[in-house]
C-alpha positions in Angstrom: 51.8 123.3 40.8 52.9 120.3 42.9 55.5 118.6 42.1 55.1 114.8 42.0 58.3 113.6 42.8 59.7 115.9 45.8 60.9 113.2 48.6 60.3 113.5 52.6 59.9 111.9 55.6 56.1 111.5 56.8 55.2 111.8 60.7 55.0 107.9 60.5 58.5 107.8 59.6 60.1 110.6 61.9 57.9 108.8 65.0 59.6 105.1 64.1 62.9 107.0 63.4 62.7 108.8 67.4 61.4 105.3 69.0 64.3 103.5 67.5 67.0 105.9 68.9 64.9 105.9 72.1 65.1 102.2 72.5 69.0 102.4 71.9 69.7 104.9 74.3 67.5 103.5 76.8 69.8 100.2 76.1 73.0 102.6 76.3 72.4 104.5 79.5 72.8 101.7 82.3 76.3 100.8 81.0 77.5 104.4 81.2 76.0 104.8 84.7 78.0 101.5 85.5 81.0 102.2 84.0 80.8 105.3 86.3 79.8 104.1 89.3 82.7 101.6 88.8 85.4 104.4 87.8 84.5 105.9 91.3 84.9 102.6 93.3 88.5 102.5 91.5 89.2 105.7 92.2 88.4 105.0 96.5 90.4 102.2 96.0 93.2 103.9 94.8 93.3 107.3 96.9 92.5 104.2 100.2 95.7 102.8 98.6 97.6 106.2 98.2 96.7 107.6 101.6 97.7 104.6 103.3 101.0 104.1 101.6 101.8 107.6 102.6 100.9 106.9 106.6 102.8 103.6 106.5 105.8 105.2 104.9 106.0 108.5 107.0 105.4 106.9 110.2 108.0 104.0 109.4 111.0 106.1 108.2 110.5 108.5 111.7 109.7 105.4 114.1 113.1 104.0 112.8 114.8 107.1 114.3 113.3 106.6 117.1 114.8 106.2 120.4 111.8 106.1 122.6 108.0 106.0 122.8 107.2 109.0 125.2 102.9 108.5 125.7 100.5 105.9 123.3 97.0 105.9 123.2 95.1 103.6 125.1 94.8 100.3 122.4 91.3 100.4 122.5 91.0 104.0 121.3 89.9 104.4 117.6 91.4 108.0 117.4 94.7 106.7 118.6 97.9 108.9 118.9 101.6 108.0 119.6 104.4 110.4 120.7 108.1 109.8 120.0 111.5 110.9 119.9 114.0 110.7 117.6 117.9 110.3 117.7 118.6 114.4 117.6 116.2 114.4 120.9 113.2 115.7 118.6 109.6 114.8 120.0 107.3 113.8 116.9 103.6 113.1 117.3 100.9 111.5 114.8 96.9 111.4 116.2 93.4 111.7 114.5 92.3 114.8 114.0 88.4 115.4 114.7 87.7 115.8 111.4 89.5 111.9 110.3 92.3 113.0 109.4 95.8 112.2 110.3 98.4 114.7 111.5 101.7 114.0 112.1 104.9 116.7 112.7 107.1 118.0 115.4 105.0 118.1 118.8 103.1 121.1 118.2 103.4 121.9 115.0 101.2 118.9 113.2 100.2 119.1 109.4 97.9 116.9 107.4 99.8 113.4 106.8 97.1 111.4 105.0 93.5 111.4 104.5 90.3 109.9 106.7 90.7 107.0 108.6 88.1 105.3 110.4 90.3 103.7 113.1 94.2 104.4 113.9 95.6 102.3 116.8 99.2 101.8 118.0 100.2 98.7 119.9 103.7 98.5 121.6 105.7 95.6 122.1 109.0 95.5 124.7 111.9 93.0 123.3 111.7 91.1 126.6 108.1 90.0 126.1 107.3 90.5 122.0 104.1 88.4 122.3 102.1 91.0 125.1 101.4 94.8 124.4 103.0 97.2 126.9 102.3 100.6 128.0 105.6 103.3 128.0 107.4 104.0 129.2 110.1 101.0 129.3 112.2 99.2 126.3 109.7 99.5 123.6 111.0 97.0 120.9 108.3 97.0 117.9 105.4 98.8 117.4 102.4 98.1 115.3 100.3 100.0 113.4 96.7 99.1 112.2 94.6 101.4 110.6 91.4 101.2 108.8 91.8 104.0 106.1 88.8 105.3 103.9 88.6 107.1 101.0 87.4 111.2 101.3 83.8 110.6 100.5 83.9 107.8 103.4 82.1 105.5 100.5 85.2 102.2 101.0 87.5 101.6 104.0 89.8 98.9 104.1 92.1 97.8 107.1 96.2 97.5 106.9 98.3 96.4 109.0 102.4 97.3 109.7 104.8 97.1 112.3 108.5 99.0 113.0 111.0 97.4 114.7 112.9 100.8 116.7 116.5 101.1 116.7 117.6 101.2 120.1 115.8 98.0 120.8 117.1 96.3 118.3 120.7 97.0 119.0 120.1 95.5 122.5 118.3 92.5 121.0 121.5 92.4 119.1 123.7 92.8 122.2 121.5 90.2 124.0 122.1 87.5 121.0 125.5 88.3 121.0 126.3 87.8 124.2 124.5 84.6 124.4 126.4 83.4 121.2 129.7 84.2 123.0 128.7 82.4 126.6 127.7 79.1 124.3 131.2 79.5 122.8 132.5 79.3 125.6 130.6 76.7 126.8 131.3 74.7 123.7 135.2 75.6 124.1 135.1 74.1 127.1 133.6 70.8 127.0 136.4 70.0 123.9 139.2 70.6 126.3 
């Protein structure tokens, strides 16, 4: 015997039921793919951002210690390189490597500084003329970094921009102002008389 009043869903129901929850996640699924799509750009923005701070900070503290600029890439070059050495007579060198990324250590003995970069170039500036790049060697006073850094996948790039005064010049910038302080002392002491 049948009972009369056993309850259950019909194929009617169970196909409404499916086409409703298909709707929804049909409505559902673009949001998660942007959401993802723009967790990965802020994730490239923020390794960009990362990478960069370490180049800028590495190069900045050695190039401070520097006393000169011993060979520089051409300006033009993307892969650019710079050799220096520091007050303890040490020769540091940073370059592209072929594969993007930077290496930076004791000539000869480079490690991985930061990640890809699309374009690395080193400008150097003398304290006599701080408005035309120069070529070493001579009295290199400030040089400029500008690098276009990318994130690993090579999806984002974005282009920064520093420069480092070096020591040495600017203790004879220093001597230079000086001694042009003193001769207009003098000067000055003169006409009162």
């Amino acid at each position: 015997m049948r009972n009369k009043h056993t309850k259950a869903l019909t194929l009617t129901e169970m196909v409404v039921a499916m086409s409703i929850t298909a709707l929804i996640f049909a409505a559902i699924l673009p949001q998660f793919r942007n959401v993802n799509k723009s967790w990965a750009s802020v994730k490239a923005r923020s390794q960009i951002l990362q990478n960069t701070r370490v180049l800028f900070e590495r190069l900045t503290f050695h190039l401070k210690q520097a006393t000169a600029v011993t060979a520089l890439s051409d300006p033009s070059r993307r892969d650019g390189f710079i050799e220096f050495t520091d007050h303890m007579s040490k020769t540091y060198r940073c370059q592209v490597a072929p594969d993007g990324c930077v290496r930076f250590g004791l000539l000869g003995d480079l490690h991985p500084l930061a990640g890809v970069v699309d374009d690395l170039r080193f400008l150097c500036f003398s304290v006599a003329d701080p408005g035309r790049p120069m070529r070493p060697p001579g009295k290199v006073g400030l040089v400029r970094i500008i690098a276009n850094v990318a994130d690993p996948g090579r999806s984002q790039s974005k282009r920064f921009e520093t420069a480092v005064f070096l020591p040495a010049s600017t203790a004879t910038v220093t001597t230079a102002v000086t001694a042009a302080a003193t001769a207009e002392s003098r000067r000055n002491d003169i006409f009162r008389r």
